[in-house]
C-alpha positions in Angstrom: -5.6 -18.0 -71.9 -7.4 -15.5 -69.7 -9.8 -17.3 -69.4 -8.0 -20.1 -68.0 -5.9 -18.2 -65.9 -8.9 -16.8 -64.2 -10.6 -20.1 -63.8 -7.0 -21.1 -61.8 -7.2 -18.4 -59.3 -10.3 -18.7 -58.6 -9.7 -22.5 -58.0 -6.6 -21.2 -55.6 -8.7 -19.1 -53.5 -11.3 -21.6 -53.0 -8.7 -23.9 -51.9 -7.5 -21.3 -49.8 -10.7 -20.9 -48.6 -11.3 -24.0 -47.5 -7.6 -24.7 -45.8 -8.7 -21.6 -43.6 -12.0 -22.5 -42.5 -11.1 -21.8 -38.9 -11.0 -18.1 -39.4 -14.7 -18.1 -40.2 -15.5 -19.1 -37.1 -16.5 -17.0 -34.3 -12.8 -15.1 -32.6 -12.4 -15.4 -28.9 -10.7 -12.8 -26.6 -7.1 -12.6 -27.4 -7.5 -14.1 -31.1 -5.7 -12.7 -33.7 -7.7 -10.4 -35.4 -10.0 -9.2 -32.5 -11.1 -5.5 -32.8 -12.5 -3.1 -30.3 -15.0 -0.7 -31.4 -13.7 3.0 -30.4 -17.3 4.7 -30.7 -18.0 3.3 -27.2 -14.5 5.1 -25.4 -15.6 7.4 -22.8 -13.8 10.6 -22.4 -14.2 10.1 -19.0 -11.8 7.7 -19.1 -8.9 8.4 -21.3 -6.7 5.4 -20.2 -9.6 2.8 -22.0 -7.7 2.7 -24.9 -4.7 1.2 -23.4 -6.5 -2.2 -22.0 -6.8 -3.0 -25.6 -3.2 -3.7 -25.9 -3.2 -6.0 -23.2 -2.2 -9.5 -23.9 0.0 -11.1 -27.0 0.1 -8.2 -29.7 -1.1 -9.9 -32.4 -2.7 -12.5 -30.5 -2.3 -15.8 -29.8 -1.7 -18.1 -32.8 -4.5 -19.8 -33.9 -3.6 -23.8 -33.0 -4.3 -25.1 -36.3 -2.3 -22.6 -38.3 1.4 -24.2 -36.9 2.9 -27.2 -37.8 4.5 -29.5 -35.3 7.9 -29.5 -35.4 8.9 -32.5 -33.2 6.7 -34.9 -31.4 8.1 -36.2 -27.7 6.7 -39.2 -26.0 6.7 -39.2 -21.9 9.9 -38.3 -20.3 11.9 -36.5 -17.4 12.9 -32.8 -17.5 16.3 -33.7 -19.2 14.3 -35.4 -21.4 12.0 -32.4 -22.7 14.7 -29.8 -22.3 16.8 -31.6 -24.5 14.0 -31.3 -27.0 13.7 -27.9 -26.2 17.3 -27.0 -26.5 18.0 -29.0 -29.9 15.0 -27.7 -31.9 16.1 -25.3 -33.9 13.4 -22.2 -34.7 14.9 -20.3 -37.4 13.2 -17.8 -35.5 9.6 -18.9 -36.6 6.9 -20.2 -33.8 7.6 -23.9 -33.7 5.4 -26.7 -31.8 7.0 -29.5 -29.6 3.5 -32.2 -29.7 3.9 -34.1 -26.2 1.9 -37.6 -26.8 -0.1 -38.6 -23.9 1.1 -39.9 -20.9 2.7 -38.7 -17.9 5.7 -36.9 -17.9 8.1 -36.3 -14.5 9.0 -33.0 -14.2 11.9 -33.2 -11.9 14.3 -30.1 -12.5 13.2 -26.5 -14.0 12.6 -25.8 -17.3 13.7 -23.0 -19.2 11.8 -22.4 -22.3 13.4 -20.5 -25.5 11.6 -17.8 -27.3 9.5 -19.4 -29.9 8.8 -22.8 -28.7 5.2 -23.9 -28.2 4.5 -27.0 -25.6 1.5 -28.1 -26.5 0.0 -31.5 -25.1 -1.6 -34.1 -27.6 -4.8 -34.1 -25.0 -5.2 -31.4 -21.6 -6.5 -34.7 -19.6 -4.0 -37.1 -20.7 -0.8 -35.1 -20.9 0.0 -35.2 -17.7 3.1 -32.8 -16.4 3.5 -34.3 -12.4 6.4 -32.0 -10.5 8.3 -33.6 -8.3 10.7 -30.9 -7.7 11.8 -30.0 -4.2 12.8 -26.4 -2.8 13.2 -25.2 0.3 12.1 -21.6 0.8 14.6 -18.2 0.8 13.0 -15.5 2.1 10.0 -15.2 -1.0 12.0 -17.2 -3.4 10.6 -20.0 -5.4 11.8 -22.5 -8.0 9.5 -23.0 -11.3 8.6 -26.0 -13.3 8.6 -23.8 -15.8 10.5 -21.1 -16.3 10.3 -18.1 -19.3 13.5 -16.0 -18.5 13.7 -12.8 -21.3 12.4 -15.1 -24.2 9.4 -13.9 -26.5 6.2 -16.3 -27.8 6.8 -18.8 -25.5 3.3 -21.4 -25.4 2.1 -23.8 -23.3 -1.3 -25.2 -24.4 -3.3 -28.0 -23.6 -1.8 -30.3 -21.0 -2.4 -30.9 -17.1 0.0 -30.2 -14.4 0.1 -31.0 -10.7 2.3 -31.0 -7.8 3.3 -34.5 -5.9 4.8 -33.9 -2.7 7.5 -36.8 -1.4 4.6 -38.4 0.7 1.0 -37.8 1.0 -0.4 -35.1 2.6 -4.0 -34.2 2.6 -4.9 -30.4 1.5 -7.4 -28.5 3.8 -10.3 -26.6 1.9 -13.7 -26.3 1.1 -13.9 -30.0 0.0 -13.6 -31.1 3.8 -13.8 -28.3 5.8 -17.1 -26.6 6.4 -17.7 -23.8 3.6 -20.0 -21.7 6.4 -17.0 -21.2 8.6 -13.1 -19.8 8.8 -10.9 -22.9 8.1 -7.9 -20.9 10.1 -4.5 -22.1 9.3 -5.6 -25.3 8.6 -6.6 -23.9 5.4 -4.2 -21.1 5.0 -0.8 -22.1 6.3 2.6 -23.3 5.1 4.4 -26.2 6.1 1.6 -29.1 5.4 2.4 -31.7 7.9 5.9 -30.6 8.4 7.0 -30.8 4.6 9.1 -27.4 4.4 10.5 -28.4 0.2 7.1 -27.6 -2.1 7.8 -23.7 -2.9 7.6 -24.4 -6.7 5.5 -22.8 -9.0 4.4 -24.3 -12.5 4.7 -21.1 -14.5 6.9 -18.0 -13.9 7.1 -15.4 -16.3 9.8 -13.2 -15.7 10.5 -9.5 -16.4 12.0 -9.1 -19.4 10.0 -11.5 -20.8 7.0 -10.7 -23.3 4.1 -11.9 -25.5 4.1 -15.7 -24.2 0.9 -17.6 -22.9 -0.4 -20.5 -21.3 -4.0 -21.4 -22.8 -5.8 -24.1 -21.8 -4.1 -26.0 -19.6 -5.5 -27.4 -16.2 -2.9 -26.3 -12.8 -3.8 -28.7 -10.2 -2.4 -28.7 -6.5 0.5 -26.5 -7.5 3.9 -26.3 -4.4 3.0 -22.4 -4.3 2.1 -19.8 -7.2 0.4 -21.2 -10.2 1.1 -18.7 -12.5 3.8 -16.1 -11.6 4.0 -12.9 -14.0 6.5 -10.2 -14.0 6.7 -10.1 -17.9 4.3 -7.7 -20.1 1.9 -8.4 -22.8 1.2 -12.0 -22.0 -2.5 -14.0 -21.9 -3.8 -16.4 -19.8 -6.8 -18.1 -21.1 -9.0 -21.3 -20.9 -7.0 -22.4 -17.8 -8.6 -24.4 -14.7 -6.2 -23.3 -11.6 -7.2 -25.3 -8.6 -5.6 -25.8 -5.3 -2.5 -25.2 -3.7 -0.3 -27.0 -1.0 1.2 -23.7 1.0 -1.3 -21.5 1.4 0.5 -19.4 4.0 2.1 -15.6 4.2 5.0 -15.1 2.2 3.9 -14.6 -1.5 2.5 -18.5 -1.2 -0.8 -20.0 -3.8 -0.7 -16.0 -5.6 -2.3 -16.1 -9.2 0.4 -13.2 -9.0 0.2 -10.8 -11.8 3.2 -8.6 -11.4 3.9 -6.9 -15.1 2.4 -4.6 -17.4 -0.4 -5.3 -20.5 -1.3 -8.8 -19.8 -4.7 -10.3 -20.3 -6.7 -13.0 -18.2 -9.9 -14.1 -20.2 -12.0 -16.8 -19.4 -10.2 -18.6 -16.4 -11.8 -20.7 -13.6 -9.3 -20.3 -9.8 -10.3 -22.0 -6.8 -8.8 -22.7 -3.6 -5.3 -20.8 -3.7 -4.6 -17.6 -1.5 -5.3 -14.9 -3.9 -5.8 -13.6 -7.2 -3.2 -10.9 -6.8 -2.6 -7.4 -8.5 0.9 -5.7 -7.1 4.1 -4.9 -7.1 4.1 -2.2 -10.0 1.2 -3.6 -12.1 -0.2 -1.8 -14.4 -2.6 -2.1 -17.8 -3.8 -5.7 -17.0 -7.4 -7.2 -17.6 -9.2 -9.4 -16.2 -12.6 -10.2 -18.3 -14.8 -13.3 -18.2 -13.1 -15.2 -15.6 -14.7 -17.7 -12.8 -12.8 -16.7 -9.4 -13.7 -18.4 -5.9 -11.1 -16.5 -4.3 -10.4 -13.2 -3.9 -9.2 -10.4 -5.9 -6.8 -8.9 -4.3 -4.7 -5.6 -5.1 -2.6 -6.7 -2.7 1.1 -4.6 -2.7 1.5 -1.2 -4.6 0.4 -2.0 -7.8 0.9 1.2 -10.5 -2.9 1.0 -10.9 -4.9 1.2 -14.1 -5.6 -2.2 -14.1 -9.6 -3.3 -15.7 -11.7 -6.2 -13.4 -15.0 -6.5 -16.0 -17.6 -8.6 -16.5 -15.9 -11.5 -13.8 -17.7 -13.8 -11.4 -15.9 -13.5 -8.3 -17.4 -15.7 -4.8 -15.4 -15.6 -1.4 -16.7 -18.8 0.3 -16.9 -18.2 4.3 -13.8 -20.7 4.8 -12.0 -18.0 3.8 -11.5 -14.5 5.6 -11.1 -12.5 2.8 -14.3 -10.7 1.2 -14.3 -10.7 -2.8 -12.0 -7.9 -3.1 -9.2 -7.0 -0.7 -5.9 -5.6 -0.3 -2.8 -6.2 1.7 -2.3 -4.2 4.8 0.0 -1.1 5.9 0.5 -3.1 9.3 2.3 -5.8 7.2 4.2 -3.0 5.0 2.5 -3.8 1.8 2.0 -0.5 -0.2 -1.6 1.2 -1.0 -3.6 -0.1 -4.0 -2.7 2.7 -7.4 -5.4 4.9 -8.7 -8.0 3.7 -11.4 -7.8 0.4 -11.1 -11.6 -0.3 -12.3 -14.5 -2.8 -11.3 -17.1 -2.7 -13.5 -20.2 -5.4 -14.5 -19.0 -8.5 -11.8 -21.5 -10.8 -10.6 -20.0 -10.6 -6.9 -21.1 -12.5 -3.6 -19.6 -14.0 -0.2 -18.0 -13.1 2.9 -17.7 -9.4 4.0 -21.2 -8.2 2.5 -19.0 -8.5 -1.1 -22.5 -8.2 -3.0 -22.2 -4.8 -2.7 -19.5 -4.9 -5.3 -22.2 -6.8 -7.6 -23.7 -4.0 -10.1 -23.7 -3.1 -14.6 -24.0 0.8 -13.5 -21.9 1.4 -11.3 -18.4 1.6 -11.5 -16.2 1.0 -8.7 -12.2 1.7 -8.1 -9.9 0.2 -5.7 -7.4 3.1 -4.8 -7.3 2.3 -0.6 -6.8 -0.1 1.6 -9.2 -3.1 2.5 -11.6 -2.7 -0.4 -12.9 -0.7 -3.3 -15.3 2.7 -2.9 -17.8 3.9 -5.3 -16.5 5.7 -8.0 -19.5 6.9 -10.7 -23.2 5.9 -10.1 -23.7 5.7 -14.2 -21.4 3.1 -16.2 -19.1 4.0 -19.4 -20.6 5.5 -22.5 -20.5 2.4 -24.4 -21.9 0.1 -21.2 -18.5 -1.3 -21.1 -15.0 -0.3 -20.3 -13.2 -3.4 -22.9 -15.8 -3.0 -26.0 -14.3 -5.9 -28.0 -16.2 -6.9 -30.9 -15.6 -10.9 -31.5 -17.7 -11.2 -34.6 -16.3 -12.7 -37.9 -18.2 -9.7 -40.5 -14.6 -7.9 -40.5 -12.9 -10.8 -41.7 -13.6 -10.9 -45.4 -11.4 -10.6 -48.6 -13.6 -7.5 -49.6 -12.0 -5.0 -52.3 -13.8 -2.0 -49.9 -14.2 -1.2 -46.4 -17.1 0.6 -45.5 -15.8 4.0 -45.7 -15.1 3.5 -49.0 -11.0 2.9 -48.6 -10.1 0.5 -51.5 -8.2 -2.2 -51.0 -7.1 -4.5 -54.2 -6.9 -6.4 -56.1 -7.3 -9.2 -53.5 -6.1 -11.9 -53.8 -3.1 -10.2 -55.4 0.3 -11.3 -56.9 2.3 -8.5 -56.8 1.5 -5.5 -54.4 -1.8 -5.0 -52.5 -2.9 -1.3 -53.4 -5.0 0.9 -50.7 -6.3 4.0 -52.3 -9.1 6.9 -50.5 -7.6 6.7 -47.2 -10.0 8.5 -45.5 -7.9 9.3 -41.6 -5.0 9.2 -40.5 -3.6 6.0 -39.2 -1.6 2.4 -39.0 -1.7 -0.4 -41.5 -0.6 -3.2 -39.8 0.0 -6.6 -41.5 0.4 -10.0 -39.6 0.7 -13.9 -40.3 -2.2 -15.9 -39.4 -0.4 -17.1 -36.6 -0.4 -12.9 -35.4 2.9 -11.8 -35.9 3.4 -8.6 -37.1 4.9 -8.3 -40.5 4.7 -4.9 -42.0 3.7 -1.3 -40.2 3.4 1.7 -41.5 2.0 5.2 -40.5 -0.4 6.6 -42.5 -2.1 10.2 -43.9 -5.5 11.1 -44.8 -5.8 10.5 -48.8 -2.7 9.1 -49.1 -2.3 6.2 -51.6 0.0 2.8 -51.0 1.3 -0.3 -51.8 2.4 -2.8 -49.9 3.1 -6.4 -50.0 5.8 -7.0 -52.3 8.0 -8.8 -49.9 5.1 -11.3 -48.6 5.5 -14.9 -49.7 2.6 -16.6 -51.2 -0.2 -17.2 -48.7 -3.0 -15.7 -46.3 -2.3 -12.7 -43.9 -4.8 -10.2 -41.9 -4.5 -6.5 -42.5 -6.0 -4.3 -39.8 -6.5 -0.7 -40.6 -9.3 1.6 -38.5 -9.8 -1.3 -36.1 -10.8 -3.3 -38.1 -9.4 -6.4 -39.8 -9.3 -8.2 -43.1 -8.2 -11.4 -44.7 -5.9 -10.8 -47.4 -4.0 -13.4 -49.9 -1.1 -13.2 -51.8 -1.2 -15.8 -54.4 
């Protein structure tokens, strides 16, 4: 009989094993399960430790590890609200699948904490917004809009802006790229049309741990992406274009909140990439930017530009980093926001900015100074490690803490705690199940309430598969 039950588990965790493949493969920036390694903090820098909490805590769900709760074929906004409105979550991440085809987004959306809107395909789900607002004062409408709602998704679909008639968009596609385009390029109003100040995404303040991830934001009214809300990521994404490209808050990439994290996008052609209005804790790593950076009005400073690829074409007047200006009343740039290992070029001798040594901070007007002529400790201010080695259904972590048995039925046991600490326990899909505070050789147990299946433990940043069976 033992010997059969043994031959059973291990047949369980094979097949376990196998239905989790995806975890085996290399993590990207915002995963669940991403770790940071500490030994490479600088003491120099205190605040380092706080861009790791940037983005969704936990992560974003891994696509693979949700099922679809209701597919949608191409409709209107009363269409796909109505699917919004009648699913019903039970409070667990649920995915609305929209088939391909093109879908008229004529009224806002309001999303509800929880629901994912993912599209079958990015190129052929096709979101076009026809909706029409005239501007008050700075005030925009949104497609989309995340009003105080939590893990809130949209993944994998393609939006763009059509105005009521044609109108042609000036830029470096027909202008020439060695010269100021003027307010042909940067002007509201396109050929008289006064009704396009909508933006696809607004995330507002009280709003937390949503994102949009691979998703392409074409020709958008005004912002693409507007975020007041904290801890949210922005990944994967292709923003390109904009109709108003005026004054007034007009084609921002505005990030307003607190914690979020901007990874691996490519932004072309809008007004800014901005940083303001009380911003703090936000990092922007690995991202493709022709257009400028720009901390534009009183942010609350600490905010991490790494390891980006920022241009300013000549069309534009703006160097690679700016700011707004006193003589418009916007408010100085805070104090250690951080620019560190960019590959930087264009107008306004923004090369300068270019270096892996030193380390720059924009805490003036007009553009950042020199801050340290030597780079971090650790030759990076965000040392995330993204490889797989942690992710193992080991009994021991390398300081010798035990951890077992694993898979278990029961309780998971964790004996030799060597610091003092946080276990943390999440669902694949990175919500956080069980924390607890713990002491230096303290023994534990924990697990009994977890139903049968895989969760990551993370304990000394690192992070480990476990299973309960």
């Amino acid at each position: 009989m033992k010997t059969q039950k043994s031959i059973k588990y291990q047949v369980i965790f094979l097949l376990l094993i196998l239905n989790i493949s995806f975890l085996n493969a290399q993590l990207s920036i915002g995963d669940p399960g991403v770790t940071f390694d500490n030994s490479k903090n600088d003491p120099d820098y205190p605040f380092m430790s706080e861009w790791q909490k940037s983005g969704v805590e936990g992560g974003v769900p891994f696509s693979n590890s949700l099922a679809v709760k209701k597919e949608i074929n191409p409709t209107n906004s009363d269409g796909l609200q109505a699917a919004i409105d009648n699913l019903n979550t039970n409070g667990e991440l649920s995915v609305i699948l929209l088939k391909n085809g093109t879908y008229d987004i004529d009224k806002t959306i309001r999303l509800k904490s929880n629901i994912i809107l993912r599209g079958e395909s990015r190129d052929n789900v096709k979101l076009d917004v026809t909706i029409r607002y005239e501007r008050q004062r700075f005030e925009h409408k949104g497609a989309f809009l995340l009003d105080d709602v939590e893990h809130v998704g949209i993944e994998n679909l393609t939006m763009e802006y059509i105005p009521e008639k044609p109108v042609t968009i000036y830029d470096d596609r027909n202008v020439d790229r060695n010269r100021w385009c003027g307010s042909r390029c940067f002007s509201n109003d396109p050929e008289g049309l006064k009704n396009m100040y909508v933006s696809f995404v607004m995330i507002e303040k009280k709003s937390k741990n949503c994102w949009v991830d691979s998703c392409t934001l074409k020709n958008s009214g005004s912002n693409p992406i507007n975020v007041n809300g904290k801890h949210n990521t922005f990944r994967n994404n292709f923003v390109d274009a904009a109709y108003n490209k005026g004054g007034g808050g007009s084609a921002y990439y505005a990030i307003n909140g607190d914690y979020n994290l901007i990874v691996n996008e490519r932004v072309r052609r809008i007004r800014h990439f901005s940083i303001q209005v009380g911003a703090k804790y936000n990092v922007v790593y690995g991202c493709d930017f022709e257009v400028d950076i720009n901390f534009h009005n009183g942010d609350d400073g600490f905010n991490l530009i790494e390891n980006n690829k920022v241009k300013s074409e000549q069309w534009r007047s703006w160097g690679a980093f700016a700011s707004g200006g006193s003589q418009y009343g916007h408010k100085p740039p805070g104090e250690n926001n951080l620019i560190f290992n960019n590959e930087v070029s264009g107008k306004n001798n923004s090369e300068r900015f270019s270096s892996d040594t030193k380390v720059f901070v924009f805490d003036q007007y007009s553009h950042p100074r020199e801050l340290s002529a030597t780079p971090p400790r650790g030759g990076t201010f965000y040392p995330v490690v993204l490889t797989n080695n942690t992710l193992s259904t080991d009994s021991f972590i390398k300081n010798e803490v035990k951890i077992f048995p694993n898979p278990f039925e029961d309780e998971l046991h964790i004996e030799h705690l060597k610091a003092n600490g946080i276990i943390e326990i999440f669902s694949i899909n990175g919500k956080l199940l069980t924390r607890k505070k713990v002491k230096e050789g303290e023994d534990i147990q924990l697990g009994k309430s977890l139903q049968k299946g895989l969760y990551l433990l993370k304990y000394n940043h690192k992070t480990f598969k476990i299973i309960k069976q």
